[in-house]
C-alpha positions, 0 to 999 in steps of 0.5 A: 207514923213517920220512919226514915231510919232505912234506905228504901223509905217511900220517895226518899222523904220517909214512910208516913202510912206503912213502912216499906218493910211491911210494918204499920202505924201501930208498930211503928208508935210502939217502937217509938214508945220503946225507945222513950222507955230506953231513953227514960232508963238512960235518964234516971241512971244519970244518977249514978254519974252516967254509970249503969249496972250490965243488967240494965245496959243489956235490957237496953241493948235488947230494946234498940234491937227489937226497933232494928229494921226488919226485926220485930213486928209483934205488937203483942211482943213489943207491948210486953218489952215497954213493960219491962222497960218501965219497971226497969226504969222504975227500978233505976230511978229507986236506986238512984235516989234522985229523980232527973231534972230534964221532964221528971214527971214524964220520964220518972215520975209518971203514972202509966197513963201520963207516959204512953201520952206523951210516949205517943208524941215521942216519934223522930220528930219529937228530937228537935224542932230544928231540921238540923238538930234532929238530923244529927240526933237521928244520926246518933240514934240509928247508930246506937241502935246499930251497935246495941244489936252487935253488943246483944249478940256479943252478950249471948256469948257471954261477953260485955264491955260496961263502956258501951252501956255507959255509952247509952246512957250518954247518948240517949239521955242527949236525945231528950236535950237540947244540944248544940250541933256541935256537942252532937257532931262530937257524939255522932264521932263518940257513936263511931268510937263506940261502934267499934267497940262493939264490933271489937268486942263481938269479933271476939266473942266470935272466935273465942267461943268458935275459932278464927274463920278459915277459908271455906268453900260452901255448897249451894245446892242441896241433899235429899234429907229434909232440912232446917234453914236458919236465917239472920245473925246469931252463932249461938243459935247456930250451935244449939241448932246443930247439936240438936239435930245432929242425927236426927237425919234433918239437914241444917243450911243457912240463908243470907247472913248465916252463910258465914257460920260455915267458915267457923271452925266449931261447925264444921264437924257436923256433917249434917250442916250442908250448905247455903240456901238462897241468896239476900234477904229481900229474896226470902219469900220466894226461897222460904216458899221453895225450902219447904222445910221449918225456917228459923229467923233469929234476928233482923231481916224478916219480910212479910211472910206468905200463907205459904210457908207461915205454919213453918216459920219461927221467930226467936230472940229478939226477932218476931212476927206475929201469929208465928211461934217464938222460941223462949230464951235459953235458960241461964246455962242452956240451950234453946229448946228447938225440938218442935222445929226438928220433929216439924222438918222430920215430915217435911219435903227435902229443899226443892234445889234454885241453885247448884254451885259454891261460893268461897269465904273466910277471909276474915282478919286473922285469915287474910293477916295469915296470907299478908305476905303473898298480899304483900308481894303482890301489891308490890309487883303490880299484881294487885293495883287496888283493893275495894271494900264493897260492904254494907247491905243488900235490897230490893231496888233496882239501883242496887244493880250498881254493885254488881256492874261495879264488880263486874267493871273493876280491873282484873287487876282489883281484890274485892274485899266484903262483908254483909249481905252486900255481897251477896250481887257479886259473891256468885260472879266468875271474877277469878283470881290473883295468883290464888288470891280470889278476887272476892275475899269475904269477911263475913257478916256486917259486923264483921266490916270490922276485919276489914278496918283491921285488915287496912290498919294491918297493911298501913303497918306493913307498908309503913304508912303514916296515914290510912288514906295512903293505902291503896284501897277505895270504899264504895259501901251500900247501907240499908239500915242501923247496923250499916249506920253504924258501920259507916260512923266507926269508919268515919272515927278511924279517919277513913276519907273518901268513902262513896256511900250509896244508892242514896245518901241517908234521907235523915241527913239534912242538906246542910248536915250532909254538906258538913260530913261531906266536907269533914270526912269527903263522903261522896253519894256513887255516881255511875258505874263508869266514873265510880270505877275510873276514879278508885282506880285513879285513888279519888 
């Protein structure tokens, strides 16, 4: 194997044994083998001039996700994905009457035998022999797979956007090509347009279907019923998981990204939603050990899962660990069926309490826009002299701390402005306040780094700026893995320069491609806590 897709990757060099994530060489063969499945449905529909019918995009949506780090790792549930792929890719090339020029037998035309040989080779270094090449190929890839995650939650919610599925055909068939660097500099942009798209078309899914985030203050401590801690991505889950349970005498909390589900509307009339449970998701074993309820993960972020709390833990959509129970699909115009989880909390201990405090969020877009006058006003009278956006990913390295002494570091005189599980090494700090304006103001999940792009675009109007960059906000951005790619790339086609990017640079940038974005967009690698802080301030 060899995986160099996330940031905690072995020595920096990639994972060649077994992923730090816990996933091994099988798994990792087996993703790959899927993505070529997805590549090959991507290739066959060039025969629609690129077009792709909503069916087949959102399968491929599925497929990406299932390779997102920390989501699946079913051997079994994987296998049974490549099946449908191939039939799917069969189907295609039918319907489109024509077979692809670019390695036909392989990708259309093969028997089953002949696809998984060559499958197998099909790793991420099979993108190109030229080191550079294969950089911006995996650039474009890992942003793709990131976006296709935010575009299959957008589609549980029945919302879509058949660009982003033309989008996939495009760049996965560029994948098996041989491009120069410059076509593909000019995809990873197209990559970036693309993901804000999706994170456009998933904010709105968002808050059609469960009203604009509020400012809400969320309980960390805990009741004395037994509960149901809910983990990952997924609204929807979310409110078929409250409705079911509403009654039933079994509290609902969240844990790491879930915490935002709180600040919608649509939830907060269920009084047995309580509060957030625990901290990042690098925590998880120990606070799933101590929660002593079920835990329901429903997308990324799974780690190893201990003895200790196996026989209560379920997986549902496209997340998946093997030996735990899944929970199937919603049948078309309906719920998840999560009775076995409810009556399993029923016996079950009350939480056992880690914490007993509160943490404020809600600050997305429509919110913060809604308070743009006092932000405004306090800008203008020097109140506030800067706002940092501090987004992205949370992890187990110790560098990490560096978010968290930089929040520390800033001025009284700084707003935070956050979302992902980033926040989650500073949303607990005493920081205070600016005249009732919390120094943190937390958007929400990593797909909603989007309000922050919108709260900056926002305040570039109101100040009447021609550019951006002239607005006196820095970014100091922590990745971990494809959605944070993703993230980062939509910034980068928004024009935002200057942005520090850490605790490492991705390894899959070569040094040369590293140097050339460098160059384009000023992306800076963090330095010290000290030099970082002083140079935002100064606006470098």
């Amino acid at each position: 194997m060899h995986c160099d897709q996330c940031q905690e990757s072995v020595k920096g060099t990639g994972c060649f044994v077994r992923g730090v994530c816990g996933k091994d060489e099988l798994t990792a063969k087996l993703q790959d083998v899927l993505i070529y499945a997805a590549e090959g449905i991507a290739l066959c529909s060039e025969g629609f001039e690129g077009k792709i019918d909503r069916k087949y995009g959102q399968f491929i949506s599925e497929c990406l996700f299932v390779t997102v780090t920390n989501t699946n790792f079913d051997d079994v549930a994987i296998v049974e994905q490549i099946n449908k792929a191939l039939a799917m890719r069969d189907e295609v090339r039918a319907l489109a009457g024509t077979t692809p020029e670019h390695d036909a037998a392989s990708w259309s035309g093969s028997t089953r035998e002949e696809f998984l040989a060559k499958a197998l080779t099909c790793g991420i270094d099979s993108l190109s022999e030229d080191a550079d090449l294969r950089s911006l190929k995996s650039l474009i890839l890992y942003g793709i797979k990131g976006l296709a995650a935010y575009t299959d939650h957008a589609a549980v919610l029945g919302y879509t956007d058949d660009d982003i599925y033309t989008f996939y055909v495009k760049g996965l068939s560029a994948l098996t090509k041989e491009l120069p660097a410059d076509e593909l500099l000019g995809l990873v942009l197209e990559t970036g347009a693309t993901a804000v798209k999706a994170m456009a078309l998933l904010d709105k899914a968002n808050t059609e279907t469960y009203g604009n985030p509020e400012i809400t203050t969320v309980k960390t401590g805990v009741g004395t019923r037994p509960g149901i801690l809910i983990s990952g991505h997924d609204l929807r889950d979310m409110e078929d998981l409250l409705k079911q349970t509403e009654g039933t005498g079994v509290d609902v909390y969240t844990h790491c990204e879930m915490l935002p589900a709180h600040y919608y509307p649509a939830f907060k009339k269920y009084d047995h939603f309580v509060g957030n449970y625990g901290n990042s998701w690098w925590a998880q074993d120990r606070e799933f050990e101590s929660f002593n309820g079920p835990i329901l993960m429903t997308t990324n972020c799974i780690v190893p899962v201990r003895e200790s709390y196996r026989n209560r833990m379920f997986t549902t959509g496209m997340a998946g660990w093997p030996g735990l129970k899944h929970i199937p699909a919603r049948p078309e115009g309906g719920s998840k069926d999560f009775s076995e989880i409810i009556e399993l909390a029923k016996t079950c201990q009350a939480p056992t309490e880690i914490e007993n405090g509160e943490i404020v969020g809600g600050f997305a877009h429509t919110q913060v826009i809604a308070l743009a006058d006092k932000v405004v006003d306090a800008v203008k009278s020097g109140a506030i002299k800067r706002f940092v956006v501090m987004a992205g990913c949370d992890g187990r390295h110790a560098s990490r701390q560096y978010y968290t002494d930089v929040a520390e570091a800033l001025p009284q005189d700084t707003v935070i402005l956050t979302a992902g599980c980033a926040k989650y090494r500073y949303n607990k700090l005493a920081l205070g306040d600016i005249g009732g304006i919390p120094r943190v103001l937390d958007a929400g999940q990593c797909n909603d780094s989007y309000s922050l792009a919108v709260i900056a675009m926002k305040l570039q109007e109101v100040f009447g700026l021609e550019n951006i960059n002239d607005l006196p906000i820095s970014y100091d951005i922590a990745w971990y893995e494809q959605k944070a790619v993703t993230v980062l790339l939509a910034l980068l086609y928004l024009g935002v320069k200057g942005i520090r990017l850490g605790p490492t640079l991705p390894e899959f940038l070569t040094p040369n491609i590293a140097a050339a974005i460098v160059e384009k967009f000023d992306l800076k690698p963090i330095g010290t806590v000290e030099a970082d802080v002083e140079a935002m301030m100064l606006g470098n």
